[in-house]
N, C-alpha and C positions, 0 to 999 in steps of 0.2 A: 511476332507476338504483338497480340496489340491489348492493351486494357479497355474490357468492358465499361459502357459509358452507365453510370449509374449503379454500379459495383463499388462495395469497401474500398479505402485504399489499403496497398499489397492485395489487392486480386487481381489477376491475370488471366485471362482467354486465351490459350492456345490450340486453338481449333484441335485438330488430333496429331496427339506428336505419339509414335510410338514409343514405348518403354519396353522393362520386364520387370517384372515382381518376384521377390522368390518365396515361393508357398515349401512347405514340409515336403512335397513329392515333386519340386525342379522347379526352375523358368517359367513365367507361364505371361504371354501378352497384356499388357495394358494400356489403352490408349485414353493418354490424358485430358481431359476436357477444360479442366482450371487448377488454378495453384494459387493457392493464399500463401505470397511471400513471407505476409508477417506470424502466421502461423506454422512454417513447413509444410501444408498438407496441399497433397497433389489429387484430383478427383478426376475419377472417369471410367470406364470400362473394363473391368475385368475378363478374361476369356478363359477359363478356368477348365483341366482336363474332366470330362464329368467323371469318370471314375476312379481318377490318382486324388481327388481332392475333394472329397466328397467331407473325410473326416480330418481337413487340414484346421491346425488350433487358431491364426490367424483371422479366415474366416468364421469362424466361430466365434471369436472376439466381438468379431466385428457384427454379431449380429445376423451373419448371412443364415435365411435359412434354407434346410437341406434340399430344397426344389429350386433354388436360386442359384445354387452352387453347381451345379449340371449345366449351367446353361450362363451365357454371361450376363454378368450383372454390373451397377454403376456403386462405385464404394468411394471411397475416402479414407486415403492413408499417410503415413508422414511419406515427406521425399525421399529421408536416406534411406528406402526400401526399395526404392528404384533404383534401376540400373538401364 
């Protein structure tokens, strides 16, 4: 890991680390692109099954809408969702 030069401090670049997430319908890939230490929140790519997760409440929260959700997209969520 290395810290972006010109980033907050507690933000972190880790290029792509894989994760998983757990949505309403299982596991689903995420690879991290940054993490703000001082805020728990970890951002980067989702890979979302398009049809087990189309009506998952997380993304929904979160804003995603239903043509994003089929296909992956980049979000922002706390760390202890990862696994």
């Amino acid at each position: 890991m290395s810290t972006a030069g010109g980033n907050k401090r507690g933000s972190v670049l880790v290029g792509q680390t894989f994760r998983k997430i757990l949505l309403q319908a299982g596991w689903r890939p995420f690879a991290v692109v940054s993490v703000d230490t001082d805020r728990d929140l970890a951002s980067g790519w989702l890979f979302p099954d398009p049809d087990a997760d189309m009506a998952d409440p997380l993304l929904k929260q979160l804003g995603i809408q239903a043509a994003d959700r089929r296909r992956a997209c980049y979000i922002t969520v706390r760390t202890d969702l990862l696994k």
